[in-house]
DOBABA-175637 format. One record per atom (N, C-alpha, C): residue number from 0; residue in three letters; atom name; x, y, z. Coordinates in nm, 3 decimals, decimal comma. Layout:
+-----+---------+-------+---------+---------+---------+
: num : residuo : atomo :      c1 :      c2 :      c3 :
+-----+---------+-------+---------+---------+---------+
: NUM :     ala :    CA :       X :       Y :       Z :
...
+-----+---------+-------+---------+---------+---------+
# end
This chain:
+-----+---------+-------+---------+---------+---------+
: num : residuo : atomo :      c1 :      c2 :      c3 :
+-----+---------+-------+---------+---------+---------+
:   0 :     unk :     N :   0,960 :   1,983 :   1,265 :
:   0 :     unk :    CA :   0,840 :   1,903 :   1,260 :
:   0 :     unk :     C :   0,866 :   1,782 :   1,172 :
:   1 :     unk :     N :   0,829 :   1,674 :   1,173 :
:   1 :     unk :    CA :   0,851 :   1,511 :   1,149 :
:   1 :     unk :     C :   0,721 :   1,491 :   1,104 :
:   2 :     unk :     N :   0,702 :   1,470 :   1,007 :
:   2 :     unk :    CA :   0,549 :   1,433 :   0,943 :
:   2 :     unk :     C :   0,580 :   1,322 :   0,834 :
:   3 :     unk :     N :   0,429 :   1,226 :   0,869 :
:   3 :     unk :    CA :   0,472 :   1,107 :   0,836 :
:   3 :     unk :     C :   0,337 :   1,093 :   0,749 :
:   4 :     unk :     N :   0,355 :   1,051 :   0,598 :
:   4 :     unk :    CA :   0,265 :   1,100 :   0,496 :
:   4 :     unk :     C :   0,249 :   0,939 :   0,482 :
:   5 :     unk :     N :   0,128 :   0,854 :   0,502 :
:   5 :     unk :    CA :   0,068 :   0,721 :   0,449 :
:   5 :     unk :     C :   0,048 :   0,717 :   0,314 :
:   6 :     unk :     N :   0,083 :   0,598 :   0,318 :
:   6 :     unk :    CA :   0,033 :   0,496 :   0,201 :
:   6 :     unk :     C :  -0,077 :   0,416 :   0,153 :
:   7 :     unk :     N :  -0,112 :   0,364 :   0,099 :
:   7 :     unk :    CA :  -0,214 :   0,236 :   0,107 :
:   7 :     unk :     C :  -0,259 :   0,232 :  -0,058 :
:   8 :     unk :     N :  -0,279 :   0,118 :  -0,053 :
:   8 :     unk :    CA :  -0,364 :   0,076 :  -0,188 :
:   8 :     unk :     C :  -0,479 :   0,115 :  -0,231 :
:   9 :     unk :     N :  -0,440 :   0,177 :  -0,352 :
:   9 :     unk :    CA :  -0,554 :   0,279 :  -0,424 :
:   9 :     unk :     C :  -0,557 :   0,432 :  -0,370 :
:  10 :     unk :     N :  -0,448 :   0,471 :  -0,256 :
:  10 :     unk :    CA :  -0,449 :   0,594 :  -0,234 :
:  10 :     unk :     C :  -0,444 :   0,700 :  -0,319 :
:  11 :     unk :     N :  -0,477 :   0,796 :  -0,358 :
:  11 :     unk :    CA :  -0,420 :   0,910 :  -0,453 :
:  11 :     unk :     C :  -0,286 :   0,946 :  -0,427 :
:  12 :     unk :     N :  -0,208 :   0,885 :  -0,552 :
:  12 :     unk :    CA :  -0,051 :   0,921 :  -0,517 :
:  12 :     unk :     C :  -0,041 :   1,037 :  -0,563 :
:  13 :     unk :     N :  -0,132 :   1,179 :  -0,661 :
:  13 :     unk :    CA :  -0,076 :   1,257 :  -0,682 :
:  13 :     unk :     C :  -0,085 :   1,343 :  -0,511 :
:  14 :     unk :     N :  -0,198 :   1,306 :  -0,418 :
:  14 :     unk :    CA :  -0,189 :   1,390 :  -0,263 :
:  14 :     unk :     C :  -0,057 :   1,382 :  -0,222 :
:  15 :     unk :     N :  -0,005 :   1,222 :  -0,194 :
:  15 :     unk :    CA :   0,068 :   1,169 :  -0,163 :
:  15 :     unk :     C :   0,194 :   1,240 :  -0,168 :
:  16 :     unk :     N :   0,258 :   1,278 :  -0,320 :
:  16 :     unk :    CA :   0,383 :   1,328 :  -0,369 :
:  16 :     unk :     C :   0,360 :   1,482 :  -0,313 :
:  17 :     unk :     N :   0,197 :   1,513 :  -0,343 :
:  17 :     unk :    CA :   0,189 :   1,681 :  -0,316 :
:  17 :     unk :     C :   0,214 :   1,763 :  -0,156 :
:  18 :     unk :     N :   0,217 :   1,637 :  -0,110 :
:  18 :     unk :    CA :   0,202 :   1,661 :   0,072 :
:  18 :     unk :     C :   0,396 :   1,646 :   0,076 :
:  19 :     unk :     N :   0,416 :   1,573 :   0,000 :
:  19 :     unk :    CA :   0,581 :   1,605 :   0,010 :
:  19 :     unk :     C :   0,625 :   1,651 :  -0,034 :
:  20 :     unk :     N :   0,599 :   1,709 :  -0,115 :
:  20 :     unk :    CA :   0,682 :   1,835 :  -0,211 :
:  20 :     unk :     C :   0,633 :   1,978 :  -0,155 :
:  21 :     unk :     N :   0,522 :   1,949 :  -0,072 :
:  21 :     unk :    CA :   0,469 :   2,096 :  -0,014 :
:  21 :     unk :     C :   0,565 :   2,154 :   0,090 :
:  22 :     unk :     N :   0,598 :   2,022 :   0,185 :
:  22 :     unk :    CA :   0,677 :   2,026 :   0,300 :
:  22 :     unk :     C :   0,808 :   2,041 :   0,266 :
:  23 :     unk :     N :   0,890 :   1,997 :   0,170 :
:  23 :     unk :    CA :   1,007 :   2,019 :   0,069 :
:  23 :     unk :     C :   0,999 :   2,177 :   0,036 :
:  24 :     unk :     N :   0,909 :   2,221 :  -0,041 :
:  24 :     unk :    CA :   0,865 :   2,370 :  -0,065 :
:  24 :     unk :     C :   0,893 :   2,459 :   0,043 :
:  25 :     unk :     N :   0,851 :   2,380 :   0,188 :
:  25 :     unk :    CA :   0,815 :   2,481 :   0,274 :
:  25 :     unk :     C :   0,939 :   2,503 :   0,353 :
:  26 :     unk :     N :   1,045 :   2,400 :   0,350 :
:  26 :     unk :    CA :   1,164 :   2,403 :   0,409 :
:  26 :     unk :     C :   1,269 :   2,486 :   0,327 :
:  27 :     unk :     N :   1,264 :   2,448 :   0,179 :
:  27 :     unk :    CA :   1,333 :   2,572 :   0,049 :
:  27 :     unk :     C :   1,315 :   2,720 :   0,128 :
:  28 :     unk :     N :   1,178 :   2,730 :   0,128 :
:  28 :     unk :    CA :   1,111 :   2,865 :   0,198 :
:  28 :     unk :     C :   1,235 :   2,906 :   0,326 :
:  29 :     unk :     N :   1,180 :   2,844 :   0,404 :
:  29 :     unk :    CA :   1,207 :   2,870 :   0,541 :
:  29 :     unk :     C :   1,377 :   2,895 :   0,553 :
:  30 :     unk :     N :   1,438 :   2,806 :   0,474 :
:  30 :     unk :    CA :   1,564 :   2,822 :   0,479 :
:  30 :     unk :     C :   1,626 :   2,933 :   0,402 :
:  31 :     unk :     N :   1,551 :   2,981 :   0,316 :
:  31 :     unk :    CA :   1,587 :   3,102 :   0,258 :
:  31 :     unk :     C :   1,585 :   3,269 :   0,404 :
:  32 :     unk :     N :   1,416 :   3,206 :   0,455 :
:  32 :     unk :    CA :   1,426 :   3,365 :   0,540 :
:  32 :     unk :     C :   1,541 :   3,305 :   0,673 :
:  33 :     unk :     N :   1,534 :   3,162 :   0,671 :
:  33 :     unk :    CA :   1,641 :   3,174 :   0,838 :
:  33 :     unk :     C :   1,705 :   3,111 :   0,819 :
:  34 :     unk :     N :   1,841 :   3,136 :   0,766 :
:  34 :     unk :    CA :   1,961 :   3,018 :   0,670 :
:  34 :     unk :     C :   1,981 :   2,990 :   0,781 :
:  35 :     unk :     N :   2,003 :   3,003 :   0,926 :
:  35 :     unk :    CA :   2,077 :   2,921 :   1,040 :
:  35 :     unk :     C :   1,977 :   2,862 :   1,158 :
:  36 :     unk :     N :   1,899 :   2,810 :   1,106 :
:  36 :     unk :    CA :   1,777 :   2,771 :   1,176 :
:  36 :     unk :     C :   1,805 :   2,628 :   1,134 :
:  37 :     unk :     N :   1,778 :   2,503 :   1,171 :
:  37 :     unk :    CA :   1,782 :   2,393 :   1,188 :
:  37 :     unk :     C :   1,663 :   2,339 :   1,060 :
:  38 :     unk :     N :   1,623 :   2,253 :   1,010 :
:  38 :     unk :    CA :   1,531 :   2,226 :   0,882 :
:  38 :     unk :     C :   1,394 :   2,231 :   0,962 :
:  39 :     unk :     N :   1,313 :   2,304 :   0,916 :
:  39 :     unk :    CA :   1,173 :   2,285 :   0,964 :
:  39 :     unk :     C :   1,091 :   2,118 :   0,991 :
:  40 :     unk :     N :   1,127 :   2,086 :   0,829 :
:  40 :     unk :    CA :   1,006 :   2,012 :   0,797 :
:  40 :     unk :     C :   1,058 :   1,876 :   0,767 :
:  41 :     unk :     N :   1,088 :   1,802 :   0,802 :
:  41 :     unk :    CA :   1,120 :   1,644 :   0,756 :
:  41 :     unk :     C :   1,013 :   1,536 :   0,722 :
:  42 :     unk :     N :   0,992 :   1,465 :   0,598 :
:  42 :     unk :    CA :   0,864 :   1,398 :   0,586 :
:  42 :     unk :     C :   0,934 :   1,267 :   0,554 :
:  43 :     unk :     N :   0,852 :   1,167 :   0,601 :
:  43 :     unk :    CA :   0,866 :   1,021 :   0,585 :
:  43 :     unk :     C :   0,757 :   0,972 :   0,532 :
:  44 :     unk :     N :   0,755 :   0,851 :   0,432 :
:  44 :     unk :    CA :   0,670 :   0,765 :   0,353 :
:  44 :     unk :     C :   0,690 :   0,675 :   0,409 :
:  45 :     unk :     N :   0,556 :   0,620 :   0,477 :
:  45 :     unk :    CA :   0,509 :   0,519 :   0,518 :
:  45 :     unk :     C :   0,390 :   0,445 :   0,429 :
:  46 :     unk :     N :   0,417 :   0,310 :   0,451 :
:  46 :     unk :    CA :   0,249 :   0,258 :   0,367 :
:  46 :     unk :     C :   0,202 :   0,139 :   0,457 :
:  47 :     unk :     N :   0,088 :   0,172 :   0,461 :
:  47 :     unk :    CA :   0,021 :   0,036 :   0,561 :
:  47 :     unk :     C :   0,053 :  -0,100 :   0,587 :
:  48 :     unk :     N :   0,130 :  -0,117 :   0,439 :
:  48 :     unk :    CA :   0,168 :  -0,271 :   0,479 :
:  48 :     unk :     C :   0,317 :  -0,342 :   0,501 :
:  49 :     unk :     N :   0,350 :  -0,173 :   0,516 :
:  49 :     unk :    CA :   0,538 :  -0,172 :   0,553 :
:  49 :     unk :     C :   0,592 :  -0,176 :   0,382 :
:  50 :     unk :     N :   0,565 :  -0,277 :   0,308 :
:  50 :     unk :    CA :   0,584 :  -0,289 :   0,176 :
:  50 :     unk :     C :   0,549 :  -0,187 :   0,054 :
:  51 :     unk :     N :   0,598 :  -0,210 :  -0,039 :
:  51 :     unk :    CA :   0,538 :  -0,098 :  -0,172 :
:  51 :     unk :     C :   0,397 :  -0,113 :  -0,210 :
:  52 :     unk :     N :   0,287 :   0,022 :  -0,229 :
:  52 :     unk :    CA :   0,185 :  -0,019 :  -0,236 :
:  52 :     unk :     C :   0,158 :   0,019 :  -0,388 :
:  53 :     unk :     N :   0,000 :   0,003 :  -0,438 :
:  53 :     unk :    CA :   0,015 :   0,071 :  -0,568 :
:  53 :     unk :     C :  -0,060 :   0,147 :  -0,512 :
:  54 :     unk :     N :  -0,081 :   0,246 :  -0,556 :
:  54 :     unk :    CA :  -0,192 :   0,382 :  -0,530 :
:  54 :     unk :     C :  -0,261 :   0,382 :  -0,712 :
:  55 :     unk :     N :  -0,338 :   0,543 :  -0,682 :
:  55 :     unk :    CA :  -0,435 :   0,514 :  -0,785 :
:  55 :     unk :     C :  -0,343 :   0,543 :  -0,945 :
:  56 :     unk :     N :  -0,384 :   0,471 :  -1,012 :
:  56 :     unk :    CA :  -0,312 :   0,546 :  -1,141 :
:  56 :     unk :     C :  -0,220 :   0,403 :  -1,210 :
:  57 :     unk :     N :  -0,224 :   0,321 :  -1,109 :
:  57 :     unk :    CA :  -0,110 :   0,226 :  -1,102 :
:  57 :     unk :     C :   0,028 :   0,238 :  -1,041 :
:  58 :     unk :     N :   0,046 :   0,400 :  -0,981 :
:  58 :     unk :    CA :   0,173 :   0,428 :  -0,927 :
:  58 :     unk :     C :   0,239 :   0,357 :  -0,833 :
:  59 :     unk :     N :   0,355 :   0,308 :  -0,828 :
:  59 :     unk :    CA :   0,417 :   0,219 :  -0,722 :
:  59 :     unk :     C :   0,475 :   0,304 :  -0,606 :
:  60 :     unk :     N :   0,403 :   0,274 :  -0,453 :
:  60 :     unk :    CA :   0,517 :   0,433 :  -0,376 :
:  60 :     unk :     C :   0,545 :   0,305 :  -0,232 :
:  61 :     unk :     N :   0,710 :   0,346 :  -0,227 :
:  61 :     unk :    CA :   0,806 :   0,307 :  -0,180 :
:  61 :     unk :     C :   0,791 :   0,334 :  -0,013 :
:  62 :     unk :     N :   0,788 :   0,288 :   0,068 :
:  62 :     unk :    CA :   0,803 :   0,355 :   0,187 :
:  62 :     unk :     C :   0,951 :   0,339 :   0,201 :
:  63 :     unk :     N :   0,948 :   0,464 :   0,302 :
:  63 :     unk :    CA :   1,078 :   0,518 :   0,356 :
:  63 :     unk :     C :   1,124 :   0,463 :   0,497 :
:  64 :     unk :     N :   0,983 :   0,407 :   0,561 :
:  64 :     unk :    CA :   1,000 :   0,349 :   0,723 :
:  64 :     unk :     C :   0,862 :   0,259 :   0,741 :
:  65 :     unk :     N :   0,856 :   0,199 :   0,837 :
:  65 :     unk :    CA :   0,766 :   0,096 :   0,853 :
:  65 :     unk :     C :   0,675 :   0,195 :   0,926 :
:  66 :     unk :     N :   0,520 :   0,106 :   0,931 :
:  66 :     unk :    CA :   0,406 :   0,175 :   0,988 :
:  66 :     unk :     C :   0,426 :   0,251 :   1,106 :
:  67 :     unk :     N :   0,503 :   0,127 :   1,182 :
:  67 :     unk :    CA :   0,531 :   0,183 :   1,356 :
:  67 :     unk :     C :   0,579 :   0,310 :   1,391 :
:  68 :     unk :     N :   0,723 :   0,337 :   1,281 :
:  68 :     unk :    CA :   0,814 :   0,472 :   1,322 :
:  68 :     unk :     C :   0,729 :   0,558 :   1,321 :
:  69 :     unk :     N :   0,612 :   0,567 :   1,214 :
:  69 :     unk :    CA :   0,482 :   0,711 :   1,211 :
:  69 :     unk :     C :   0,463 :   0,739 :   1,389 :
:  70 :     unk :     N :   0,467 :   0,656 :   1,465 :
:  70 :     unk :    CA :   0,430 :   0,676 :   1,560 :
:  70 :     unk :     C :   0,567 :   0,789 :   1,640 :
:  71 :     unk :     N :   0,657 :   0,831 :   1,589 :
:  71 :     unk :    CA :   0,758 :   0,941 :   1,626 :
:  71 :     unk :     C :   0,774 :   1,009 :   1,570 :
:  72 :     unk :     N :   0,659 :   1,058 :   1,487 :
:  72 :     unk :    CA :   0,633 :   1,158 :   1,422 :
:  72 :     unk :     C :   0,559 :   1,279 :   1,488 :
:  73 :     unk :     N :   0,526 :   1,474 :   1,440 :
:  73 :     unk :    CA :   0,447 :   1,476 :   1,527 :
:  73 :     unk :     C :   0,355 :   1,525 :   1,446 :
:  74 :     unk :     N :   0,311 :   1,510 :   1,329 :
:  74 :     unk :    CA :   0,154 :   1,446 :   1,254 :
:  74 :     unk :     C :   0,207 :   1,362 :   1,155 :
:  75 :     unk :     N :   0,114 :   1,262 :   1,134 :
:  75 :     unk :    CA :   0,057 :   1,178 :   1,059 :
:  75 :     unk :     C :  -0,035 :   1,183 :   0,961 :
:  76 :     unk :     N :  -0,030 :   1,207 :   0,819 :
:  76 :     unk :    CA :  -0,088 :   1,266 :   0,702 :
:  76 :     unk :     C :  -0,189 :   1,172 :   0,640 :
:  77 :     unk :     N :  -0,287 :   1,120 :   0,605 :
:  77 :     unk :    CA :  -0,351 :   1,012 :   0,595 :
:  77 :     unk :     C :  -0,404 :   1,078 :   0,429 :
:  78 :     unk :     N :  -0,376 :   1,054 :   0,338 :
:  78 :     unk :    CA :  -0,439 :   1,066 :   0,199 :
:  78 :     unk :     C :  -0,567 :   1,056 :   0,177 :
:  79 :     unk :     N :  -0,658 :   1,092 :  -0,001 :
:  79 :     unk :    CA :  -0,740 :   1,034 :   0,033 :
:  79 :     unk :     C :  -0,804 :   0,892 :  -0,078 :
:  80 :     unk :     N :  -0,886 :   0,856 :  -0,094 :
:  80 :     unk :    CA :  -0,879 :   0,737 :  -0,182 :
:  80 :     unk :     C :  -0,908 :   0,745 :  -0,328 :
:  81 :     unk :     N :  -0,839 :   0,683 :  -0,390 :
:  81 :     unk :    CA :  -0,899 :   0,662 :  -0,539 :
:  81 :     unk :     C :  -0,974 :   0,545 :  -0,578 :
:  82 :     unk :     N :  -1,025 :   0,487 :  -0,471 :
:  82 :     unk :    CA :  -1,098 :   0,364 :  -0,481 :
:  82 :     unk :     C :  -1,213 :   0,368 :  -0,410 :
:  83 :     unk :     N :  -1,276 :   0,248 :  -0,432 :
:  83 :     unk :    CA :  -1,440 :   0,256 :  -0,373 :
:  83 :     unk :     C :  -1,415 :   0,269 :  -0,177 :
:  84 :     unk :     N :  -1,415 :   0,354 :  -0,142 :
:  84 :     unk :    CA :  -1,447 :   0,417 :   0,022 :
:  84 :     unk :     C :  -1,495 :   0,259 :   0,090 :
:  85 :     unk :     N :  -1,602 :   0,182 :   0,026 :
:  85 :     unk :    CA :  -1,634 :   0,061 :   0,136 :
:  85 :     unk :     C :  -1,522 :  -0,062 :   0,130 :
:  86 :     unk :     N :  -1,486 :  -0,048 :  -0,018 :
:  86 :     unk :    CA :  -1,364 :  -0,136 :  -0,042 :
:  86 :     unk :     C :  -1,232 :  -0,118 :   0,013 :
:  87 :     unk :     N :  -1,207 :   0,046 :   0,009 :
:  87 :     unk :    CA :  -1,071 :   0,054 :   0,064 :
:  87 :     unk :     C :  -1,068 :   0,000 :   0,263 :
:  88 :     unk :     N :  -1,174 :   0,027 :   0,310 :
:  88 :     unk :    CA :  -1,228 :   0,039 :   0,439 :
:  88 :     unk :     C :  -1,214 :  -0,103 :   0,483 :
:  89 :     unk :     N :  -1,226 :  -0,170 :   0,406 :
:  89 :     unk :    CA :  -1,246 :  -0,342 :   0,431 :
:  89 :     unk :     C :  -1,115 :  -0,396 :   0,380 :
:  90 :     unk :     N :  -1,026 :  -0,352 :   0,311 :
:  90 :     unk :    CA :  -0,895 :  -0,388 :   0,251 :
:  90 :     unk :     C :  -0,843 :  -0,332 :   0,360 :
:  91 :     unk :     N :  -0,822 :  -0,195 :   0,427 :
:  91 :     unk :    CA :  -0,715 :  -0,144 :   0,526 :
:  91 :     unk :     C :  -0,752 :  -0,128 :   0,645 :
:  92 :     unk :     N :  -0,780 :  -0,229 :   0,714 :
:  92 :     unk :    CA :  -0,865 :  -0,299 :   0,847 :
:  92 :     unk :     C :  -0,727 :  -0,264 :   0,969 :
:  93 :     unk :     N :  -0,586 :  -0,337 :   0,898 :
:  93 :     unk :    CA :  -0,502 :  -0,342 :   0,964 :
:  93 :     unk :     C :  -0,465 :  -0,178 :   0,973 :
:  94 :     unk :     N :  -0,441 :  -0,069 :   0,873 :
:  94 :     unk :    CA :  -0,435 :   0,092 :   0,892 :
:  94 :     unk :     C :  -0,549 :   0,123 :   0,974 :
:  95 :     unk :     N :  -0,665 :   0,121 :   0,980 :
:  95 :     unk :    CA :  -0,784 :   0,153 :   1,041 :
:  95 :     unk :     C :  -0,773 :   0,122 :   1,209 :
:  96 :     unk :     N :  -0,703 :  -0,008 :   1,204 :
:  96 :     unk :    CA :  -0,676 :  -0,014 :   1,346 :
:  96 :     unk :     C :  -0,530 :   0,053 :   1,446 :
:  97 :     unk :     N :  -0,422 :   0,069 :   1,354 :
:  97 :     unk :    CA :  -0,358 :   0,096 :   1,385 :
:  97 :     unk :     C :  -0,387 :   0,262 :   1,435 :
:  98 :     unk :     N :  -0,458 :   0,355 :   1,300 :
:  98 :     unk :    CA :  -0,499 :   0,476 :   1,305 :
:  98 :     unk :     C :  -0,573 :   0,509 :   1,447 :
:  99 :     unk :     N :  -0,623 :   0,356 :   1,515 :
:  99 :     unk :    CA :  -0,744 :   0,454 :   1,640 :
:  99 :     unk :     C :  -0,600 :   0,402 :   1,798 :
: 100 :     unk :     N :  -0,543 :   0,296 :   1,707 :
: 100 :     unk :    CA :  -0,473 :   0,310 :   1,871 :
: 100 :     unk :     C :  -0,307 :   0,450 :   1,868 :
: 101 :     unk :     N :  -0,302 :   0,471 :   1,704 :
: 101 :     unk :    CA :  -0,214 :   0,570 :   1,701 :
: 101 :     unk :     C :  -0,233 :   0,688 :   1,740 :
: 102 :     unk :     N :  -0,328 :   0,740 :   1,775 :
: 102 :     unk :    CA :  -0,465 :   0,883 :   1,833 :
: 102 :     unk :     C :  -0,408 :   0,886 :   1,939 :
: 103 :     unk :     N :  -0,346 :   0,824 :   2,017 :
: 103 :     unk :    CA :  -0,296 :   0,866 :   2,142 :
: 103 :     unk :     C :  -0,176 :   0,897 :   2,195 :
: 104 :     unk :     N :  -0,079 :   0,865 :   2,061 :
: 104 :     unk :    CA :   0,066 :   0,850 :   2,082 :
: 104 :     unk :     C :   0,094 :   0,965 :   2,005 :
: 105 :     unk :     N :   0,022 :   1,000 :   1,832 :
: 105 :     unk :    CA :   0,075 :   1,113 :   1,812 :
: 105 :     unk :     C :  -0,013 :   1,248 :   1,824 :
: 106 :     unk :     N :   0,049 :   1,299 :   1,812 :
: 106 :     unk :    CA :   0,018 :   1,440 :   1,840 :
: 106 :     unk :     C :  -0,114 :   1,524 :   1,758 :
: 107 :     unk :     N :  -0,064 :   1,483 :   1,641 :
: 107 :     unk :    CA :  -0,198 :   1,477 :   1,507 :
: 107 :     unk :     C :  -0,161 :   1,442 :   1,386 :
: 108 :     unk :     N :  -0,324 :   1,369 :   1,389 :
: 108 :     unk :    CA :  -0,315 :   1,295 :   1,285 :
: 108 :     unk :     C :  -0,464 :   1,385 :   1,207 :
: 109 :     unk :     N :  -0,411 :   1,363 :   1,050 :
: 109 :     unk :    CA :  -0,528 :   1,419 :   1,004 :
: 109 :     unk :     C :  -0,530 :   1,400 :   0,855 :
: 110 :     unk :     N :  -0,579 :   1,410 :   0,768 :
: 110 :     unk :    CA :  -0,668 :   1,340 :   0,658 :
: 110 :     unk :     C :  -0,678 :   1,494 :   0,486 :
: 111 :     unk :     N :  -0,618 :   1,420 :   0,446 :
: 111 :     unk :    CA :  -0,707 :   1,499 :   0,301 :
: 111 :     unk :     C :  -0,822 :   1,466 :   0,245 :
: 112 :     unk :     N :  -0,935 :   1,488 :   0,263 :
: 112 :     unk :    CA :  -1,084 :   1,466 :   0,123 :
: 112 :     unk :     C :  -1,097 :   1,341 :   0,196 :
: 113 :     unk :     N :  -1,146 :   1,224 :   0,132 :
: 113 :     unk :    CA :  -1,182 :   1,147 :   0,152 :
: 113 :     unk :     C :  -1,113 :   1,041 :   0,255 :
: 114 :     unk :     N :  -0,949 :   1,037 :   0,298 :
: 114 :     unk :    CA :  -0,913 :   0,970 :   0,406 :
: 114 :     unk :     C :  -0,991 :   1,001 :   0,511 :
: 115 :     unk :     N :  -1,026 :   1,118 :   0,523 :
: 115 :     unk :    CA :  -1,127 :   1,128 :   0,680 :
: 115 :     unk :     C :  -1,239 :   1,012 :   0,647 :
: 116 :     unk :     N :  -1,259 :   0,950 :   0,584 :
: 116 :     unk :    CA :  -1,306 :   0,798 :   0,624 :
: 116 :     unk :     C :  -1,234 :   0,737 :   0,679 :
: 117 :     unk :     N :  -1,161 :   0,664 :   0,708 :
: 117 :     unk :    CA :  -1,010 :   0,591 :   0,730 :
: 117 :     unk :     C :  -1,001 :   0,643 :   0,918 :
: 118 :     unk :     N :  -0,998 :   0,770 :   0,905 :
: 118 :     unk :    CA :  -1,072 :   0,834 :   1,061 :
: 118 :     unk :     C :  -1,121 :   0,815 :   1,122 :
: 119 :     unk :     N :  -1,249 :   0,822 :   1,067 :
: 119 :     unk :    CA :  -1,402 :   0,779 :   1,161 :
: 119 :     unk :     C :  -1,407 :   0,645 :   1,123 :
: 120 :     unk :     N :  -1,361 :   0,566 :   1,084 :
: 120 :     unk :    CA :  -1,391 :   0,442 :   1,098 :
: 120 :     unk :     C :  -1,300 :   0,383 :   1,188 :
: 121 :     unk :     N :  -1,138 :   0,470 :   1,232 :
: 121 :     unk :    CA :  -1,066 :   0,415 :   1,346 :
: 121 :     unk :     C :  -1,192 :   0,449 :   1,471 :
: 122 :     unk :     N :  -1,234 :   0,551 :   1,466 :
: 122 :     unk :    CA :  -1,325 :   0,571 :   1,575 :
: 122 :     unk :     C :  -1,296 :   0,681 :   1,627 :
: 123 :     unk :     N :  -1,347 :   0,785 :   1,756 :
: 123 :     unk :    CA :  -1,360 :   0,914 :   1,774 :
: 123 :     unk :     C :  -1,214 :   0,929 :   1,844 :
: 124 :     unk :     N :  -1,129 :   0,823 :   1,882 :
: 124 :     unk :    CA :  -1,007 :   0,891 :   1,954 :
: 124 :     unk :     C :  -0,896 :   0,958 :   1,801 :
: 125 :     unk :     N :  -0,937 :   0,892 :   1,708 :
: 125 :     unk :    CA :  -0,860 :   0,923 :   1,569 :
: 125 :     unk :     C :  -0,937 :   1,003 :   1,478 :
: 126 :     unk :     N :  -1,053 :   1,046 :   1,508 :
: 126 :     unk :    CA :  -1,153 :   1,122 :   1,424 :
: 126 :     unk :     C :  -1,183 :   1,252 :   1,504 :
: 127 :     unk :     N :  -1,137 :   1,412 :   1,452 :
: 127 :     unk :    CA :  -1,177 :   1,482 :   1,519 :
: 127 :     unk :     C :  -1,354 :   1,545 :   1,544 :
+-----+---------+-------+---------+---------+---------+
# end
């Protein structure tokens, strides 16, 4: 599985690191009960604006691949905000749009806490 964990400004970077260290965790795991099994879990850092974003705290997080590759992933992890919900919404216009035409290409996409705004504001093909 290929899971592709977003970025964006003012995101909560501690979700951020926790969604990759979970999937890191879960491959340690897995490779322990099936040492000859292929890696479960591969995660990529992406951030909305291809570039380094800050998230909340002041943390600086690096992407690993540009917005687009998320799209060969088969979920897409969407954080959730440490900033004002109408502000982040109006700052990540360009994620928001990408999020409702990405609903069809990947497989699933889905949200911690408060990114399910970021969701329903792509609209119902990206909002379950």
């Amino acid at each position: 599985m290929r899971a592709a964990v977003l970025a964006y400004e003012g995101c909560l970077t501690s979700v951020v690191s926790g969604l990759v260290d979970t999937f890191a965790l879960a491959t340690v795991a897995s490779r322990r009960l099936r040492p000859t099994s292929p890696t479960p879990f591969a995660t990529t850092l992406v951030t909305s604006s291809d570039r380094a974003v800050v998230g909340s705290g002041g943390f600086v997080i690096q992407p690993e691949a540009r917005l687009r590759d998320a799209l060969r992933h088969d979920v897409v992890l969407v954080p959730p905000m440490g900033a004002d919900i109408d502000e982040v919404l109006t700052r990540e216009a360009r994620l928001v749009g990408w999020l409702g035409k990405a609903a069809a290409r990947v497989p699933l996409i889905c949200s911690v806490c408060t990114g399910a705004f970021l969701l329903a504001e792509a609209g119902p093909s990206a909002a379950p």
